[in-house]
KOLNU-326295 format. One record per residue (C-alpha): residue number from 1; residue in one letter; x, y, z. Coordinates in Angstrom, 2 decimals. Layout:
<rs>
R   k r    east   north      up
R NUM A       X       Y       Z
...
</rs>
This chain:
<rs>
R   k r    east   north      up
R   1 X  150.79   13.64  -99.19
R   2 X  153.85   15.43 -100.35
R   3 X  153.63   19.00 -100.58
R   4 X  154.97   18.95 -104.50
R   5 X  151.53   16.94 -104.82
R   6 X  149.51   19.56 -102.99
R   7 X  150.78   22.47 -104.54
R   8 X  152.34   21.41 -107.44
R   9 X  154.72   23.34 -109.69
R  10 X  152.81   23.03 -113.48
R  11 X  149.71   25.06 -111.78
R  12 X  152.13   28.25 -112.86
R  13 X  151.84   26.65 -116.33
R  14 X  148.04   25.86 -115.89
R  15 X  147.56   29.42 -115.15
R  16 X  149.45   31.03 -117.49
R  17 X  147.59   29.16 -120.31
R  18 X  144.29   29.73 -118.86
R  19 X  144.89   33.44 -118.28
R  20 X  145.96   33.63 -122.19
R  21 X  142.78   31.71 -123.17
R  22 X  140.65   34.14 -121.11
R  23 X  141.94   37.33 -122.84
R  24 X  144.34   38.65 -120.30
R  25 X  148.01   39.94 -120.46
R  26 X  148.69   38.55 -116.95
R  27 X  147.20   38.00 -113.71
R  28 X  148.33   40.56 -110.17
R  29 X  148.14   38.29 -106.75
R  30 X  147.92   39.42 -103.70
R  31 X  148.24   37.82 -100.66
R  32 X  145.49   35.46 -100.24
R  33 X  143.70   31.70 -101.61
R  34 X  144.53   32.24 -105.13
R  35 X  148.62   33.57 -104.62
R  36 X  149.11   30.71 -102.12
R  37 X  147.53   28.38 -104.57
R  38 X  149.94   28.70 -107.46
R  39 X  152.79   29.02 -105.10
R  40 X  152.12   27.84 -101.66
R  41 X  153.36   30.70  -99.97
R  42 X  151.19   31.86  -97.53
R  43 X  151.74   35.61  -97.71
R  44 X  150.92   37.99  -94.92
R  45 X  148.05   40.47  -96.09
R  46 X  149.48   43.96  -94.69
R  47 X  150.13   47.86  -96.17
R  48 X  153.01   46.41  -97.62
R  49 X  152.47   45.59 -101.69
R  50 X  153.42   41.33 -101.83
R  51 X  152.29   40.48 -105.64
R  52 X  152.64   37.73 -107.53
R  53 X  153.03   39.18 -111.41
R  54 X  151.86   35.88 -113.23
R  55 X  152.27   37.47 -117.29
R  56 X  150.30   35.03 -119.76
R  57 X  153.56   34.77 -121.66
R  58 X  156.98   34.75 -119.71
R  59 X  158.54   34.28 -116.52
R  60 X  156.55   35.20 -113.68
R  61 X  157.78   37.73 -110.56
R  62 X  157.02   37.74 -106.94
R  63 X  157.45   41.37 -105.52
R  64 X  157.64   41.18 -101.75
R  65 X  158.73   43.65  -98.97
R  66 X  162.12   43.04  -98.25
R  67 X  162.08   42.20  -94.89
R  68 X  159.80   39.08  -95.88
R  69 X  161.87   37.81  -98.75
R  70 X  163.16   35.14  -96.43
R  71 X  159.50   33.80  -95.92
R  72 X  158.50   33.84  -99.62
R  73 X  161.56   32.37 -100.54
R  74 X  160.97   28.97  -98.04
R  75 X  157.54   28.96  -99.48
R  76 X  156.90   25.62 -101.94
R  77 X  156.86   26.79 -104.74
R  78 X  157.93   30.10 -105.00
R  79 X  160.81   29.26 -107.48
R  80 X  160.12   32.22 -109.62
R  81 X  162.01   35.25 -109.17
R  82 X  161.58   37.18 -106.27
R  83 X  162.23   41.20 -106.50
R  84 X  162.29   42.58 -103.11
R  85 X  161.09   46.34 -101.98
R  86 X  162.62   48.84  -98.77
R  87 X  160.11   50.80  -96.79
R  88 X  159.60   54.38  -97.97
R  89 X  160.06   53.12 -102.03
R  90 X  157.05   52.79 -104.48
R  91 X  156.85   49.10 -105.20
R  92 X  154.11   49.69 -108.13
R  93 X  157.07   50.64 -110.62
R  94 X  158.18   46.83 -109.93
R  95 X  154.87   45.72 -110.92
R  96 X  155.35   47.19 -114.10
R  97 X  159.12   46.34 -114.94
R  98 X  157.96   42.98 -114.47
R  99 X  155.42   43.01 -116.94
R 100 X  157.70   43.75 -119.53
R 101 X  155.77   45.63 -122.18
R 102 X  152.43   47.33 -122.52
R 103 X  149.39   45.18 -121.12
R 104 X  145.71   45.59 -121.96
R 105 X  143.67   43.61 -119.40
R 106 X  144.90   42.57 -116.03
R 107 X  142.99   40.11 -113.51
R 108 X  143.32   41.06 -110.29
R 109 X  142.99   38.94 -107.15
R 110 X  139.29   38.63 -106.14
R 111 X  139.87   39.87 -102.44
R 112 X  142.69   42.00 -103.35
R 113 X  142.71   45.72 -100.90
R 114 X  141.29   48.55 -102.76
R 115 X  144.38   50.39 -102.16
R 116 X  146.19   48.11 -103.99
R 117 X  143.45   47.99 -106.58
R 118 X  143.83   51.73 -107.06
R 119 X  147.74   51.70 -106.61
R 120 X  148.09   49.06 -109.98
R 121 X  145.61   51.30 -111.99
R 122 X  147.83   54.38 -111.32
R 123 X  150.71   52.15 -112.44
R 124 X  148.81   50.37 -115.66
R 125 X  146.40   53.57 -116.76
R 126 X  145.73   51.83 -119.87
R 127 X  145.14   48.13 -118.74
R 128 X  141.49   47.32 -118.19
R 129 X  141.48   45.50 -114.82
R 130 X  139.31   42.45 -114.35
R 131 X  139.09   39.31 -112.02
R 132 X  141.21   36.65 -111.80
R 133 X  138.69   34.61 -110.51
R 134 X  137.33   34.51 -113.89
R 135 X  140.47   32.29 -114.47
R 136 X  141.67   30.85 -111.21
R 137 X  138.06   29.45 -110.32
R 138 X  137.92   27.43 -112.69
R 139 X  141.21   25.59 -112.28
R 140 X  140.40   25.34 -108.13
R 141 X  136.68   24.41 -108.51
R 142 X  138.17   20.74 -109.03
R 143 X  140.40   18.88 -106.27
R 144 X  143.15   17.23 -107.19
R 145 X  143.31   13.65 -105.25
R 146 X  146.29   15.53 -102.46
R 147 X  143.58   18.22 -101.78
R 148 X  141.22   16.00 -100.96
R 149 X  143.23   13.77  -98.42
R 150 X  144.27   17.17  -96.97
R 151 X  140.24   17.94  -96.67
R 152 X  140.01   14.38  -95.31
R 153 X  142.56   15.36  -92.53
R 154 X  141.02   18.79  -91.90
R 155 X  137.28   17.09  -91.37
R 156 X  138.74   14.06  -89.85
R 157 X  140.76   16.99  -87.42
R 158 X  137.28   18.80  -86.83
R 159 X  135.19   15.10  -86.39
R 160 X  137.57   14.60  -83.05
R 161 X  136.36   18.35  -81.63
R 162 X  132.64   16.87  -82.04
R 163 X  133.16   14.25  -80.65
R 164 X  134.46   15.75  -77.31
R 165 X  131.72   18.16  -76.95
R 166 X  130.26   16.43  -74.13
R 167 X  133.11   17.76  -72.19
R 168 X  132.07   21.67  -72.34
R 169 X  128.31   21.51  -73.50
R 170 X  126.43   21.64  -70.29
R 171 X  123.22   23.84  -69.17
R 172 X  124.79   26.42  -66.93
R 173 X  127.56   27.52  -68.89
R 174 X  128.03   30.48  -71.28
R 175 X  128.13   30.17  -75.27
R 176 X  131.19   32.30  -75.22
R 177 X  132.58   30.09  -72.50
R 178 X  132.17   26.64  -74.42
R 179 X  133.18   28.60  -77.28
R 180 X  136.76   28.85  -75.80
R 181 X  136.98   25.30  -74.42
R 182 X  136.18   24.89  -78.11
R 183 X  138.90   27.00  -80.56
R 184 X  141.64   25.40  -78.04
R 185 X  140.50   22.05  -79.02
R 186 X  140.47   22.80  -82.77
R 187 X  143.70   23.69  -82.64
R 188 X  145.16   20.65  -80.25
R 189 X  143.57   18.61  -83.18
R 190 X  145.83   19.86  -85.31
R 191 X  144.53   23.47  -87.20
R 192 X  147.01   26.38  -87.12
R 193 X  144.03   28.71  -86.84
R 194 X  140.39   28.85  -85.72
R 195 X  138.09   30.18  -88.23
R 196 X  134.96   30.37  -86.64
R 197 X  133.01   28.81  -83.70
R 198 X  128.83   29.12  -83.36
R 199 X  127.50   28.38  -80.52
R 200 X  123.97   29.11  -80.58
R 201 X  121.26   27.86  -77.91
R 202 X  117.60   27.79  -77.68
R 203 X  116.59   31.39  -79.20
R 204 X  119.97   32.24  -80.56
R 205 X  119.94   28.89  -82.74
R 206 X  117.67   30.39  -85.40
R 207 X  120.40   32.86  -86.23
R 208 X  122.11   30.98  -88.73
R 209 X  125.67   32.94  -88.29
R 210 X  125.31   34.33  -84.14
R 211 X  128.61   33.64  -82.59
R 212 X  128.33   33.34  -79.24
R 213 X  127.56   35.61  -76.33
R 214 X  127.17   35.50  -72.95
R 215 X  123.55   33.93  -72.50
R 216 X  123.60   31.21  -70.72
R 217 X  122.89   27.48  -72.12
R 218 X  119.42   26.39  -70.48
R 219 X  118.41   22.72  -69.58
R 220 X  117.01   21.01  -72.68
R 221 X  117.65   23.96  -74.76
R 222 X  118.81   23.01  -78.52
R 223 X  122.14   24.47  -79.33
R 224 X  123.43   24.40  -83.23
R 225 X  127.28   23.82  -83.01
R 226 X  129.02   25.00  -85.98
R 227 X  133.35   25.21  -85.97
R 228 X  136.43   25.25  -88.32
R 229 X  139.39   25.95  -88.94
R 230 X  142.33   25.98  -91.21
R 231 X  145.51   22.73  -91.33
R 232 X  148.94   23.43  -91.81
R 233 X  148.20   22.18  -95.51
R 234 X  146.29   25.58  -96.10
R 235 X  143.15   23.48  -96.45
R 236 X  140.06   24.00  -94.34
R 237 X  137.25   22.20  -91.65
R 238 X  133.84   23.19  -91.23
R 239 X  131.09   20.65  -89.57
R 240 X  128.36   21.74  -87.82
R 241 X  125.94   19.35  -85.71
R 242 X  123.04   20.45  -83.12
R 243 X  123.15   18.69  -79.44
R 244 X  120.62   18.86  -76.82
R 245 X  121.70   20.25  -73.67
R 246 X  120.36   18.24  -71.03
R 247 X  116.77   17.31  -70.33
R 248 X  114.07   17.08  -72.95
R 249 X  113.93   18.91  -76.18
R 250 X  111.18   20.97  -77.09
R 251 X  107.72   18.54  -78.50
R 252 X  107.85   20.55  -82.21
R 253 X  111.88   20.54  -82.42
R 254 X  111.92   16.91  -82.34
R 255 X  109.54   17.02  -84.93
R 256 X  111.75   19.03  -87.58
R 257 X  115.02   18.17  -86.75
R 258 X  113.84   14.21  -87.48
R 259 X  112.86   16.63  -91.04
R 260 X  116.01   18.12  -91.41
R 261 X  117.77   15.10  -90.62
R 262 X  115.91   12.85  -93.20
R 263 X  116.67   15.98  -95.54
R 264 X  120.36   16.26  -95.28
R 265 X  121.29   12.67  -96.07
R 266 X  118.76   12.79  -99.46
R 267 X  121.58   15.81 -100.66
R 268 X  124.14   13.81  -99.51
R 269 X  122.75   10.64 -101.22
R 270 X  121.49   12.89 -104.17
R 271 X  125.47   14.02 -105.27
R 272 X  126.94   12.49 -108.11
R 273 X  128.55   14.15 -111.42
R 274 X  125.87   15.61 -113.65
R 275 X  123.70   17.08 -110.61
R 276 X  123.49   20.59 -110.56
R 277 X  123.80   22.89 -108.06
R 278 X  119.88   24.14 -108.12
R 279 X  119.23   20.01 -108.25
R 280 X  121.63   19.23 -105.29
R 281 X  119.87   22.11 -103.81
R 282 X  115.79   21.08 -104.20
R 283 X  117.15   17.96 -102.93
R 284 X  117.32   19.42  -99.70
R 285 X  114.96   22.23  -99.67
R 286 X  111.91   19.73 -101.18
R 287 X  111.41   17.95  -97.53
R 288 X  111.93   20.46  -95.71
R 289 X  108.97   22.87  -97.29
R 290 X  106.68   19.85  -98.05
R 291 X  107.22   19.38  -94.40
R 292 X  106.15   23.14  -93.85
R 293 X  109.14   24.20  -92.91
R 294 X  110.10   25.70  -96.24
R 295 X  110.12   29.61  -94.91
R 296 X  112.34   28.50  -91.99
R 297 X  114.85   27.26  -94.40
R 298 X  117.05   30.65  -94.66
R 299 X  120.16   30.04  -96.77
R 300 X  121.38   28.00  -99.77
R 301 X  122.05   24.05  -99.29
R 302 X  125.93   24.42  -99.39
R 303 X  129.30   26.29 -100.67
R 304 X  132.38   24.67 -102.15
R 305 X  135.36   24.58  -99.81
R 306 X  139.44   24.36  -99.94
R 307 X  141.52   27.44  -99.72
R 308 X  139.01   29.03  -98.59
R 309 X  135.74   28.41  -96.06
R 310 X  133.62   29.48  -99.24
R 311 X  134.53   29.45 -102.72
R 312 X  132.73   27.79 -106.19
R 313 X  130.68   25.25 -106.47
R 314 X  127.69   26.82 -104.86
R 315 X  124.55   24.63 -103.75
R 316 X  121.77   26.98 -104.81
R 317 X  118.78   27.87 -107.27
R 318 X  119.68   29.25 -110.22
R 319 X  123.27   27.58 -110.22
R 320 X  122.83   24.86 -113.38
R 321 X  126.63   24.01 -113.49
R 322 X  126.56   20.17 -113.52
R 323 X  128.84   18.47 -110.53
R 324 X  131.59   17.03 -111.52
R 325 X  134.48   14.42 -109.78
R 326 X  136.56   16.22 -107.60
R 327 X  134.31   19.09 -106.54
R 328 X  134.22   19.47 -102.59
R 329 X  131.18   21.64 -100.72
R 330 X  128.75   21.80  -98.11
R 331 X  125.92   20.09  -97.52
R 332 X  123.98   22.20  -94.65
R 333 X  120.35   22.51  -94.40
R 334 X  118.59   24.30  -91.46
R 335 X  115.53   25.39  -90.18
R 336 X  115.43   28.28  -88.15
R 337 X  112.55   29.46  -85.87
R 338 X  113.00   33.23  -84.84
R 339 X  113.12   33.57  -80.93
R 340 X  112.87   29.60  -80.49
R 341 X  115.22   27.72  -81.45
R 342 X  116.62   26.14  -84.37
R 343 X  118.85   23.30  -86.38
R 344 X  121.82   22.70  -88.71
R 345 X  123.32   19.65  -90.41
R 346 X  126.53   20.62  -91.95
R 347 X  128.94   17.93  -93.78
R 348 X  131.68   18.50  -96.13
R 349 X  131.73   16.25  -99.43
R 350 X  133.25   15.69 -102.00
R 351 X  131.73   14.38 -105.66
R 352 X  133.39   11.51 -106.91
R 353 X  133.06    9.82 -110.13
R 354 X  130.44    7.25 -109.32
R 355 X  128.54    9.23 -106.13
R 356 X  129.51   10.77 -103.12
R 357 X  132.13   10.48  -99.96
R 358 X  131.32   11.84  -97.19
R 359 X  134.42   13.96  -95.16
R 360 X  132.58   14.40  -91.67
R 361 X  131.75   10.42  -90.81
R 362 X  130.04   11.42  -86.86
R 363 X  126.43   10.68  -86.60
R 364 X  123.86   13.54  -87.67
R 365 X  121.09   12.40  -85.29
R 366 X  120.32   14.84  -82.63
R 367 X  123.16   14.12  -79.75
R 368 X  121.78   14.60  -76.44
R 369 X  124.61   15.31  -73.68
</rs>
């Protein structure tokens, strides 16, 4: 997997054509997903204005504080020009040079920092600013065949943390103190940064996103294990499985997480192009409330992943997009009983054009340590 195939140099093209298409006189890119994207450069988000000025027509510009230019210019694919900026100078007026000409609509990175927002709508007054999400979504919502080996390595990376959890999960110890035995072995498997780490026993388990905290793990208590992190591709992990710490699990946990188990592969087994979202979704969500569970069930089935943790296709009701080849998300239900415990299944998959792969290949079965 070179990285000309994983960031390769005719997405500038791609973009510029779909910005055109989509009404706009050129999209403004911050640092973030969408700027390191088109470019690979993965820019540092400060007070400091880095945009990429991608015009529908022309050659694009990549404004960047001086004393980064060397960064930006070792980047992939940053072979567009680069127009640098001193401290103590208004970098907006570069923005607009590098427009060339009037502009009516602008997308705007999706995440982009309100000061910035406000700083380009000084400098454009007259150009209606919109998303550039409404552009870039759609070309990232499908994988090319790189950025899905370089998911493959990120949940392959994440797999080997799992599988060494036996070596810090123990009754006795802290969440926040597994926790750290944790992020350092996300990033000896091979992630340049730790994105999150759950650790959530007995009580704290039915809190979907708790973190950790200094409670400590009790004999046979549940605890819902849920870590990732980013690769030096730019591409991300994110796996959660539930273990049982010791002893025996509660009677009525068994009894749902054999629920939620049974319910998790069905959405895995149910993906294939054509599904929809709300479809992949029920999939899930049907066994679970038929099961009476249905109330404990607090989020949507899953969220697309690449560049970022979270981005399109989302799992949900209401979402009828159809799935198609090359589409990676979440699969992740859970059922969550408030100030008892709960459960989580999380793999990443990816839609291919005859089913389903699965990313995260260790067992989903409850793993007693």
């Amino acid at each position: 997997m070179g990285i000309d195939e994983l960031y390769p140099p005719d997405r500038l093209i791609a973009a510029q054509r779909a910005t055109a298409a989509a009404g706009l006189d050129a999209l403004l890119l911050t640092p973030g997903s969408d700027l390191r994207y088109l470019t690979g450069y993965d820019a540092h988000a400060g007070e400091r204005l880095t945009c990429l000025v991608l015009p529908a027509e022309g050659d694009p510009t990549l404004i960047v504080p001086r004393l980064e230019r060397p960064a930006a210019e070792a980047a992939p694919n940053t072979g567009v020009r680069i127009v640098d900026h001193v401290d103590g100078t208004d970098p907006y007026p570069l923005v607009v040079a590098a427009l060339k000409g009037p502009v009516a609509a602008v997308g705007l990175a999706d995440r982009m920092w309100a000061e910035q927002v406000l700083g380009l709508r000084a400098a454009l007054p007259d150009a209606t600013q919109r998303l550039a999400g409404e552009v870039l979504s759609e070309l990232r919502i499908r994988k090319s065949p790189a950025e899905i080996a370089a998911l493959a390595e990120a949940g392959a990376a994440i797999d080997e943390v799992h599988l060494r959890m036996g070596e810090w999960l123990r009754p006795g110890r802290t969440e926040a103190e597994v926790a750290t035995d944790i992020a350092a072995a996300i990033r000896a498997a091979g992630h340049v940064t730790v994105d999150f780490v759950i650790v959530a026993a007995g009580p704290n388990g039915a809190s979907p996103h708790h973190g950790t905290s200094d409670r400590p793990i009790g004999v046979g208590e549940p605890v819902v294990v849920d870590i990732g992190g980013t690769m030096p591709s730019g591409y991300r992990s994110d796996c959660t499985r539930t273990y049982l710490a010791g002893g025996s699990a509660p009677a009525d946990f068994l009894d749902y997480y054999a629920v939620l188990c049974d319910a998790q592969r069905a959405a895995v087994a149910t993906v294939r192009p054509g599904i929809t979202g709300t479809e992949a979704d029920a999939a899930a969500r049907t066994p679970i409330a038929a099961a009476g569970y249905g109330a404990a069930f607090l989020h949507r089935t899953g969220h697309g992943i690449g560049l970022d943790g979270h981005e399109e296709p989302y799992l949900v009701a209401g979402n009828d997009r159809p799935l198609e080849a090359g589409m990676a998300f979440s699969i992740e239900p859970g059922i969550y009983l408030a100030g008892r415990h709960g459960a989580r299944i999380e793999d990443i998959v990816v839609c291919t054009t005859d089913g389903v792969k699965r990313l995260n290949t260790t067992p989903t079965e409850l793993i007693a340590l």
